[in-house]
Every structure is written in structure tokens, then in C-alpha cells.
N, C-alpha and C positions, 0 to 999 in steps of 0.2 A: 249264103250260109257258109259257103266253104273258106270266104275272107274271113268273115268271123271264127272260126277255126285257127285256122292261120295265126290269125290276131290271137290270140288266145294262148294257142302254144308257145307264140312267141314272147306274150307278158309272161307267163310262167316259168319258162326257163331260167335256167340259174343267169344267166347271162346279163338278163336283160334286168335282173330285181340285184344283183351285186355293183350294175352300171349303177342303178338307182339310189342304191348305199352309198357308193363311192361319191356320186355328185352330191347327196345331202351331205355326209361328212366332208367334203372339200368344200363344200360353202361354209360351213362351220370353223376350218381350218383354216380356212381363210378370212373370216372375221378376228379368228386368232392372231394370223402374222399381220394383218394390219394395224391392231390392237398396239402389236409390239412395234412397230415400226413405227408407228404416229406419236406414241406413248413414252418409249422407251428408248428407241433407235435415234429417231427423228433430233429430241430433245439437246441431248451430246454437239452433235455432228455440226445444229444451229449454231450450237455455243461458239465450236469450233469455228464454222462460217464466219464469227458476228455478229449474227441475228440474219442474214440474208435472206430474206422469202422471196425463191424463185417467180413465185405466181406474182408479180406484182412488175416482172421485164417485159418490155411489150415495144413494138414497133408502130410508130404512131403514121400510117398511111393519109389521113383526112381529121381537119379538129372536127367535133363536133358543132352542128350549127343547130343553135334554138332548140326544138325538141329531138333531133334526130341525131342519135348517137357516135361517136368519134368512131371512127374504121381504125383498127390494130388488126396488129400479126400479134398473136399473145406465146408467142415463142419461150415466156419463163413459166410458161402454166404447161408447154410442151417437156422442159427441161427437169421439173419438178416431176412431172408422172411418169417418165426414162427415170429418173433417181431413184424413185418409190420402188417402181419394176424393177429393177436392178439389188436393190435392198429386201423387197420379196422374194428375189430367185431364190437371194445367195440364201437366204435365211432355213425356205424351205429347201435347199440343198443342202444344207448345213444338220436341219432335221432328219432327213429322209438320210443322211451318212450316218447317225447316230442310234437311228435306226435300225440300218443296215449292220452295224459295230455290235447292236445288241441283240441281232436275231445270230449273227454266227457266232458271238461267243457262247448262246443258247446252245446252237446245234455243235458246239464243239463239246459243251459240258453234256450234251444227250448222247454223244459217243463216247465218251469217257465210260458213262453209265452202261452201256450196253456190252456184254460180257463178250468175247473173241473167247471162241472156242469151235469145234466141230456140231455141227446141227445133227438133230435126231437120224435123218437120211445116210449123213457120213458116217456114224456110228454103227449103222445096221447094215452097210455097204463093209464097214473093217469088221464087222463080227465073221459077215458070210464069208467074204476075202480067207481070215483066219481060222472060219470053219473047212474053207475047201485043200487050206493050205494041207491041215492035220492030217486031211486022210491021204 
């Protein structure tokens, strides 16, 4: 009984149900940036290439004989999914600055907005002060 306890407290904590937010939106986000890179990214970059599809370089170790399939190193299906990766980082690095750009220029306009002045504490600290001074 006491592990089911345990277990319990510890699904419930903020911790462990903000992990579980974060993993379902980041699977979500990242249906996103692949979306963009396959879609949007990828498209260009071919052009540029050529047409070049990585996945199709391969290192031919054995032909195939009769039913039993040729042995490769498929080395351009390696160099393709480093490209992909590489094109995800930057992408979601590129988000997560824009992000960031957009949460402080937030907290600069929430300073802006918040008045500089003396707090109720300091005003009743220079009333006494001013009171003790008079007599």
C-alpha cells in the first residue's frame, strides 16, 4: 500500500503531469517541424542540390543472388537523416529564439507598466521618521 502511495503522489505532482504536457506538445511540435522541413525546407534545398536523394547512395558489399537480397552500407539514408537532424535543430533553435525575443520584449513592456515609486511600507517609515523629527 505504501508504493501505491508513493505512486500516487508522485503522478500527481505538478512535476510529473507538466513532464506529460511537455512530451505531448513536443510530439505535436514536432510533427510540426517535420511538416516544415519535408514540405517546405526540403523542397528548395533539392532544387538547389539537383534533385539529389541522399537515400538512394549505398555501398554495394554482395550482389544479390536469386531470392536473397544484396548486402549494402546504405550510407545516403545515413547522410539524409544527419541533414533532417541538423535542419530540425536549427529550425527549432530558431523557434525557441523567437520565443525567447517575444517573452522579454513581454517582460520589458510589464516593467514599463509597473509604476517606480515608494511602497506603502516606505511612506509610513517617512511619515514616522517626519513625525519623530518635529518634536
Amino acid at each position: 500500500m505504501k508504493l501505491l502511495n508513493e505512486f500516487k503522489s508522485f503522478a500527481i505532482k505538478g512535476n510529473a503531469i507538466d513532464m506529460a504536457v511537455g512530451i505531448v506538445i513536443g510530439a505535436a511540435f514536432g510533427k510540426i517541424i517535420t511538416s516544415i522541413v519535408s514540405d517546405i525546407i526540403m523542397p528548395p534545398i533539392g532544387l538547389l542540390v539537383g534533385g539529389v536523394n541522399f537515400t538512394d547512395l549505398k555501398f554495394l558489399l554482395k550482389d544479390a543472388v536469386g531470392d536473397v537480397p544484396a548486402v549494402t552500407i546504405n550510407y545516403g539514408n545515413f547522410i539524409q537523416v544527419a541533414f533532417d537532424f541538423i535542419i530540425i535543430a536549427f529550425s527549432i533553435f530558431m523557434v525557441i529564439k523567437l520565443l525567447n525575443a517575444a517573452k522579454k520584449k513581454e517582460e520589458k513592456a510589464e516593467e514599463v507598466k509597473t509604476p517606480v515609486g515608494p511602497t506603502k511600507e516606505e511612506i509610513l517609515l517617512t511619515e514616522i521618521r517626519d513625525l519623530l523629527k518635529n518634536k
